[in-house]
C-alpha positions as CSV (number, residue, x, y, z in Angstrom):
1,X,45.1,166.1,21.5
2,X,45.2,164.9,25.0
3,X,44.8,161.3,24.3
4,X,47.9,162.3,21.7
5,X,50.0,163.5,24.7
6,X,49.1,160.8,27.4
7,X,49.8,158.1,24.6
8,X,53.6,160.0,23.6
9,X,54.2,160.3,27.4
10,X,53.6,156.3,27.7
11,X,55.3,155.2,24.4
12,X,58.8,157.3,24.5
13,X,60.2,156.4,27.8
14,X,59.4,152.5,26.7
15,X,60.9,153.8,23.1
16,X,64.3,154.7,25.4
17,X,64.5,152.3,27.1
18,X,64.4,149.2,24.4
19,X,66.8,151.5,22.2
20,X,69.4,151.0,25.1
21,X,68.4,147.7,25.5
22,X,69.1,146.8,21.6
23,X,72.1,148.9,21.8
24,X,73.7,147.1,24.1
25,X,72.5,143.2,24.1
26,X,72.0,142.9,20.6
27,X,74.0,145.7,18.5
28,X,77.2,145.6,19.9
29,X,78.0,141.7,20.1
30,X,76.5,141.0,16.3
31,X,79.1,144.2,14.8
32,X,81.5,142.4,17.1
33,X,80.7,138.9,15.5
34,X,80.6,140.0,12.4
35,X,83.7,141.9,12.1
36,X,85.3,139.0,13.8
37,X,83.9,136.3,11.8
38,X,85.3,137.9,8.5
39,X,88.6,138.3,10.1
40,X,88.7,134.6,11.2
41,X,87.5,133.2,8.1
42,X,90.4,134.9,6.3
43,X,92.9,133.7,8.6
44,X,91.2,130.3,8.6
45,X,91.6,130.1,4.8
46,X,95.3,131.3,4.9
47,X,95.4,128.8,7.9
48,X,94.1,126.1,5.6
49,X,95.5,127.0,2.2
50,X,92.7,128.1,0.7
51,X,93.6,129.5,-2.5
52,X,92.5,133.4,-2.1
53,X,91.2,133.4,-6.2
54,X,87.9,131.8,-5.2
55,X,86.8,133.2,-1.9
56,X,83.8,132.3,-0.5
57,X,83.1,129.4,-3.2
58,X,81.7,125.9,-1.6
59,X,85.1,124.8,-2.0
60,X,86.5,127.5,-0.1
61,X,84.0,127.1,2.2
62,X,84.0,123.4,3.2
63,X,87.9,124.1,3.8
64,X,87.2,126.9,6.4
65,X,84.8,125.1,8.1
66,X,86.7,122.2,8.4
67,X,89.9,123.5,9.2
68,X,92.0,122.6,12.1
69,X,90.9,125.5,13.9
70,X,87.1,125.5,13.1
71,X,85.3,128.5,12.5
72,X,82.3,127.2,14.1
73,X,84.5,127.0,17.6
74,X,85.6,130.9,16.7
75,X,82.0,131.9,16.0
76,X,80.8,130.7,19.7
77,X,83.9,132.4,20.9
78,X,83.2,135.5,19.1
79,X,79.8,135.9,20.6
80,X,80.8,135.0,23.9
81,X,83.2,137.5,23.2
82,X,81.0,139.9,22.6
83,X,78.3,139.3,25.3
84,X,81.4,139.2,27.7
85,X,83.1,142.9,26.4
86,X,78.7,144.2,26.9
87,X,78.7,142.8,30.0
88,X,81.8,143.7,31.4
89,X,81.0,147.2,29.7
90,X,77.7,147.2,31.7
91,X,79.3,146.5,35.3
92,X,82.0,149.6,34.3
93,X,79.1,151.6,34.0
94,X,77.1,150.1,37.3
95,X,80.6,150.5,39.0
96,X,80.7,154.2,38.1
97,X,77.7,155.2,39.6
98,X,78.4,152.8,42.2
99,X,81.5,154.7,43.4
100,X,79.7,158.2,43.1
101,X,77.0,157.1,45.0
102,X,79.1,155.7,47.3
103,X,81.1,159.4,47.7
104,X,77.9,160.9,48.1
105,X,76.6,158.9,50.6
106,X,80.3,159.5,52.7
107,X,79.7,163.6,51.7
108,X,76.5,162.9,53.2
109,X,77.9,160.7,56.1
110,X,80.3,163.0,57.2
111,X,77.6,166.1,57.3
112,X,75.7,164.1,59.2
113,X,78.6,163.6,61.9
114,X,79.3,167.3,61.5
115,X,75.7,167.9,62.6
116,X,76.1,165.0,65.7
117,X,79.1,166.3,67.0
118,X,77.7,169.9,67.2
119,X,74.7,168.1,68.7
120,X,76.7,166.8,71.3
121,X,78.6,169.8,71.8
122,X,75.4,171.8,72.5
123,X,74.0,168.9,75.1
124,X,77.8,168.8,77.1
125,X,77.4,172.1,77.3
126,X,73.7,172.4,78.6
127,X,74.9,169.1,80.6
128,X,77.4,171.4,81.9
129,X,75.8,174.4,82.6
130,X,72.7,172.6,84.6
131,X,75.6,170.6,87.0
132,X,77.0,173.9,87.1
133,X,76.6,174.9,91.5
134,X,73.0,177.0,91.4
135,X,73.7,180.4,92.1
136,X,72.5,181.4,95.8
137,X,69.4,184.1,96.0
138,X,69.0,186.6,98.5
139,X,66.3,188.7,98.9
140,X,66.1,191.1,102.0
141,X,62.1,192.6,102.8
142,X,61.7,196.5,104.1
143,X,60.4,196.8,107.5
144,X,56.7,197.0,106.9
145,X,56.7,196.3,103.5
146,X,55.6,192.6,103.3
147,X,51.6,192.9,102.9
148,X,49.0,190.7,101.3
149,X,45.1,190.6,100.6
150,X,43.0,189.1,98.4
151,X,41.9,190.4,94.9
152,X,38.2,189.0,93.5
153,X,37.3,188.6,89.7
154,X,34.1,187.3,88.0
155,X,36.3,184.4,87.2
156,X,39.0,183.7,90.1
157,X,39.9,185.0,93.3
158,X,43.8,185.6,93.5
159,X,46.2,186.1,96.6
160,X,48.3,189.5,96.0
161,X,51.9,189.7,97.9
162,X,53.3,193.4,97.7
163,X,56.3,195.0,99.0
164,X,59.7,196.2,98.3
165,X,62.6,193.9,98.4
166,X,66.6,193.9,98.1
167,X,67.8,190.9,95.5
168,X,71.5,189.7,95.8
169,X,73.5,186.7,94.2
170,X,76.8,185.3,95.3
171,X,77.5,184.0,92.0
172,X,80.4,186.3,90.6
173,X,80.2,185.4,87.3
174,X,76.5,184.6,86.1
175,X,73.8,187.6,86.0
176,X,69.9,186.3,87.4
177,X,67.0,187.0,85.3
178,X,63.9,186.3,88.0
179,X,60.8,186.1,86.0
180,X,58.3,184.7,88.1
181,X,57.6,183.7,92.2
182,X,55.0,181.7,94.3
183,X,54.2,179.6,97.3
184,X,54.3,176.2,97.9
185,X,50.7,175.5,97.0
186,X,49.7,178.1,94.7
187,X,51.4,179.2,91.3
188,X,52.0,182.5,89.5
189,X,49.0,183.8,88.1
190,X,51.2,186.5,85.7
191,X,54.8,186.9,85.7
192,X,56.5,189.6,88.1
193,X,58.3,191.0,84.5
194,X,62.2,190.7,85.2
195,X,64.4,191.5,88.1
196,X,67.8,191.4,86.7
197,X,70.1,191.0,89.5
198,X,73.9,190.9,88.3
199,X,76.8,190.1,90.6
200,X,78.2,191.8,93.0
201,X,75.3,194.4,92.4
202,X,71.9,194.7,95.2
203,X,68.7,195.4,93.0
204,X,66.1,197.5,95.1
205,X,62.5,196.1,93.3
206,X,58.8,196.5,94.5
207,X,57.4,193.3,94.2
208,X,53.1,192.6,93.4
209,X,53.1,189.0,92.8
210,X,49.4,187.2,92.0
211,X,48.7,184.0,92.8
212,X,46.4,180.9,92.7
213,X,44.6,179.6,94.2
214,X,43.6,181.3,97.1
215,X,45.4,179.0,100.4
216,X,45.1,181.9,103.1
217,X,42.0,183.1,105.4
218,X,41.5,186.6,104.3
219,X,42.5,189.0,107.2
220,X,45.0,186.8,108.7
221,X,48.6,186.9,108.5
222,X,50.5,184.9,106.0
223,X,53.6,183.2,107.2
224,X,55.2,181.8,103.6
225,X,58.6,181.1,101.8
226,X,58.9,182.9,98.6
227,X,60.4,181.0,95.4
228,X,61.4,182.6,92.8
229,X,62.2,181.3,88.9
230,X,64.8,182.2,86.8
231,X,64.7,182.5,83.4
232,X,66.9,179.2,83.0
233,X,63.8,177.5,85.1
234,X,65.8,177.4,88.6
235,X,64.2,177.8,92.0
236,X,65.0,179.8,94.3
237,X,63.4,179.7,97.9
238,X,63.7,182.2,100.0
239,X,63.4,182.3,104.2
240,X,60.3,182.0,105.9
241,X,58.9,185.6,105.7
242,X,55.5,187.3,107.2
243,X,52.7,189.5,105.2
244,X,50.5,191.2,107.7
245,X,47.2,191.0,105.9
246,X,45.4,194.3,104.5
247,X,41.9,195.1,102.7
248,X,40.9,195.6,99.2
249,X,41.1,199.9,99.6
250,X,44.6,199.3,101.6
251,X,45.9,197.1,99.1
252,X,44.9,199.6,95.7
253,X,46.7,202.6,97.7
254,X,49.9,200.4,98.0
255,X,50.0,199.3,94.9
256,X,50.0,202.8,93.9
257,X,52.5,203.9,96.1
258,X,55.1,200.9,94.7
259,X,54.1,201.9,91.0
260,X,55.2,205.0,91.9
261,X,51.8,206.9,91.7
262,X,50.7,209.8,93.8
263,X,48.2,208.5,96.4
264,X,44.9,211.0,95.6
265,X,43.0,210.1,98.2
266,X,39.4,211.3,97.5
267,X,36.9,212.0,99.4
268,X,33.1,211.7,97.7
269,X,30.0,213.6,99.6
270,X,26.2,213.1,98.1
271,X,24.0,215.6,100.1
272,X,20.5,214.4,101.1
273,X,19.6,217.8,102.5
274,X,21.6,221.1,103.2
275,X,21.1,225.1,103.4
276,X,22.2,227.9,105.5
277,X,21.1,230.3,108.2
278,X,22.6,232.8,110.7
279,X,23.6,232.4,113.8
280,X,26.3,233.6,116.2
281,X,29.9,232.8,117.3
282,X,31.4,234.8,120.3
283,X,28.7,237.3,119.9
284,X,29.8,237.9,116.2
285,X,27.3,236.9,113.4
286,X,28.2,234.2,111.3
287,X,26.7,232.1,108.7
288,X,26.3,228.3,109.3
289,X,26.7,225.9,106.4
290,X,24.5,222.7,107.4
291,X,22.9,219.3,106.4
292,X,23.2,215.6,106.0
293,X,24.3,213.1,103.2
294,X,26.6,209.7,102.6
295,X,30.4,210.1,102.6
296,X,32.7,207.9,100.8
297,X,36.7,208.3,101.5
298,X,38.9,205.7,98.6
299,X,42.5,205.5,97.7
300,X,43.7,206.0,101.6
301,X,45.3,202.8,103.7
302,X,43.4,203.1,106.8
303,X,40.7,205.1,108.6
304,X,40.5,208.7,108.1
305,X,39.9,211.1,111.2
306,X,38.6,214.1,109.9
307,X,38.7,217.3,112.5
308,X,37.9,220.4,109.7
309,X,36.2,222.3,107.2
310,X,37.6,225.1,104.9
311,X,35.8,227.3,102.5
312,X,38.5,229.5,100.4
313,X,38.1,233.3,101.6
314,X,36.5,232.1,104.9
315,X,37.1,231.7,108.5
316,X,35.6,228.6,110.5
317,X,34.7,229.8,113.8
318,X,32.9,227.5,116.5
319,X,33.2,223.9,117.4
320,X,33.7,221.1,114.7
321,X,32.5,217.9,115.4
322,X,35.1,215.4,114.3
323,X,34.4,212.1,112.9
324,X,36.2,208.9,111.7
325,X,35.5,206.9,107.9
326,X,36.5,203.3,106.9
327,X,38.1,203.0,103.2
328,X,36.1,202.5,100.9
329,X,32.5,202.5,103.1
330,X,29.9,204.8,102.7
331,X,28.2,206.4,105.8
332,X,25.5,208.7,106.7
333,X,26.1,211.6,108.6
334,X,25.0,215.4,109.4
335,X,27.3,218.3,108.7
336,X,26.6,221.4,110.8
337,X,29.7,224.2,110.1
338,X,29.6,228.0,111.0
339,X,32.4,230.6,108.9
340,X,32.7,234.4,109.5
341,X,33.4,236.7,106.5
342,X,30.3,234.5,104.2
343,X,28.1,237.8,104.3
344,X,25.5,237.3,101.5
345,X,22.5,239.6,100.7
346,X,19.5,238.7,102.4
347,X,18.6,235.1,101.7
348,X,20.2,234.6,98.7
349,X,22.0,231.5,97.7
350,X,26.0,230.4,98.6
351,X,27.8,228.7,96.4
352,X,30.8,227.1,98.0
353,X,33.5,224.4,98.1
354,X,33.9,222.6,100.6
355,X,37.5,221.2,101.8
356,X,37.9,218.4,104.1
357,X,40.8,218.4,106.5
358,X,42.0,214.8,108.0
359,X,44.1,214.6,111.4
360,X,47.3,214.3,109.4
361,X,46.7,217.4,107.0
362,X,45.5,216.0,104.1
363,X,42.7,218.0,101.7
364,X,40.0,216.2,100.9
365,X,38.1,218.8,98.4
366,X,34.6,218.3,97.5
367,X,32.3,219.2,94.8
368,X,31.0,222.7,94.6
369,X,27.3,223.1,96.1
370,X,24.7,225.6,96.6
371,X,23.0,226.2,99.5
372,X,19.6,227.8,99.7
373,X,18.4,229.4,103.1
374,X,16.4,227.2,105.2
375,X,13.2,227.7,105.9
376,X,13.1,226.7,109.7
377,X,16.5,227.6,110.8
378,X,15.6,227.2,114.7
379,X,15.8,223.4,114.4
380,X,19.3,223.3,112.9
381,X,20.3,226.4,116.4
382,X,20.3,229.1,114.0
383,X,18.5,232.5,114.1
384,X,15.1,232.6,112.9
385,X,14.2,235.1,110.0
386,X,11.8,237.4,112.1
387,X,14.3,237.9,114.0
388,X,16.7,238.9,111.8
């Protein structure tokens, strides 16, 4: 069945193809000789005098043939005749689709110049638009808000610029779109997302721009030019402008501060040791909370002086040893605190929580602990048991 089909798709096409052939080289030009012939043989016998009662006969003929006009000569002229009507009829046809592909190809032709001339209506206007004057940037920093560190990854170490800026254009017609900024010598590690700065409008933005590599000493200032990109691709550089350096714990609290998050600073306290005892204040008995441990302070942009303790539904009496911690670093200290109104029942526990107070005010709660009595209150200046 297969070999049926393959062998019907190879014979009909040929099959077509020497029917038209046939048709048109052979068919047509032997009717037309035909026809013709008989015609001319009559009017060569009329021509001749043939007599008409014996057509065809040898006499008949041998007086055709030989006639002044011979039929031989209108035989040749008759298939001539005919080759020259087929092939006359063949260039008609050739002309035909000659002249439609020809209309096609000028349809085609003049889509084509459609599509150039909107081509080079786009590129005049891009032309256009890039020779256009660049719109002039301006970008005034806050007092004190132009910092920089350094942020560390497992895989790069970036250079961070924060601060809050006021963007401008003198353009009055075109609106900026500033996606990106960097130094000369570095490049934008992310974009800065998109200031939009129309005309005749002043955009207030917080800027944190990362960048690579790192071209700075760490803890030194940074004396730089900003540029800034468009989102057509333009540059924009900006006046020479300083970034007073800060550390890594500096650096995460202003960054929350210019996202708009409230700064929690926290304070973290492991105790190594701790307990309580009596002693006395102004004569008055009071219960002092004691011990050592590591300190942690995070999420604060400088050093933290702290000159108090509170415990809710006490009063600190006594002398309180102030002291000083570093963002970020952990240190090792004792803690000796006395409070009137703790009055527990012998030497039961306290459970307490302790509250931090820094120079400025801020609370720097801590988490809840129990202290046990101590056994040897006379080293920590307390009163011993027996004498209680």
């Amino acid at each position: 069945m297969t070999s049926l089909l393959s062998l019907s798709r190879w014979v009909i096409p040929r099959y077509d193809c020497c029917m038209k052939w046939f048709r048109d080289v052979v068919l047509i030009p032997v009717l037309i000789t035909v026809v013709g012939g008989f015609g001319f043989m009559i009017w060569g016998a009329w021509y001749s005098g043939v007599k008409w009662h014996s057509p065809f006969s040898t006499e008949w003929l041998k007086a055709v043939w030989t006639a002044p006009v011979p039929i031989w000569i209108v035989f040749v002229l008759l298939v001539a005749g005919g080759y020259l009507f087929v092939l006359y009829r063949r260039s008609m046809v050739t002309f035909k689709e000659e002249k439609t592909y020809t209309a096609q190809l000028v349809e085609e032709a003049g889509i084509v110049q459609d599509q150039i001339k909107l081509i080079r209506r786009d590129h005049a206007e891009e032309m256009a638009e890039l020779q256009k004057p660049k719109p002039k940037l301006h970008v005034s920093w806050g007092i004190g808000d132009c910092h920089w560190g350094v942020r560390r990854t497992e895989e790069n170490t970036f250079m961070l610029i924060i601060g809050r800026a006021l963007f401008s254009t003198s353009d009055i017609n075109e609106t900026l779109y500033l996606t990106s900024a960097y130094i000369k010598g570095t490049k934008a590690a992310e974009n800065i997302g998109t200031i939009t700065v129309a005309p005749g409008d002043a955009v207030h933005s917080h800027l944190s721009i990362l960048l690579v590599p790192l071209i700075q000493e760490p803890d030194t200032e940074l004396v730089a030019k900003l540029i800034f990109v468009d989102s057509k691709g333009r540059a924009y550089e900006t006046p020479e402008q300083k970034f007073e350096p800060v550390g890594r714990y500096e650096m995460k609290f202003l960054e929350a501060q210019l996202d708009g998050i409230p700064s929690a600073p926290e304070l973290t306290l492991v105790w190594r040791s701790f307990g309580w005892c009596w002693t006395k204040q102004d004569g008055e008995m009071a219960v002092r909370l004691t011990g050592d441990g590591f300190l942690q302070v995070d999420n604060v942009p400088e050093k933290v002086l702290m000159v108090d303790i509170r415990i809710e539904g006490a009063e600190r009496v006594g002398i309180f040893d102030s002291f000083e911690l570093e963002p970020g670093q952990r240190t090792f200290r004792g803690i000796g605190v006395d409070f009137k109104e703790l009055k527990p029942n012998g030497k039961e526990p306290i459970t307490a929580v302790m509250t931090f107070v820094d120079f400025k005010g801020h609370l720097y709660p801590v988490k809840e602990a129990t202290f046990k009595p101590l056994s040897n209150p006379e080293q920590f200046n307390g009163i011993s048991w027996a004498n209680m």
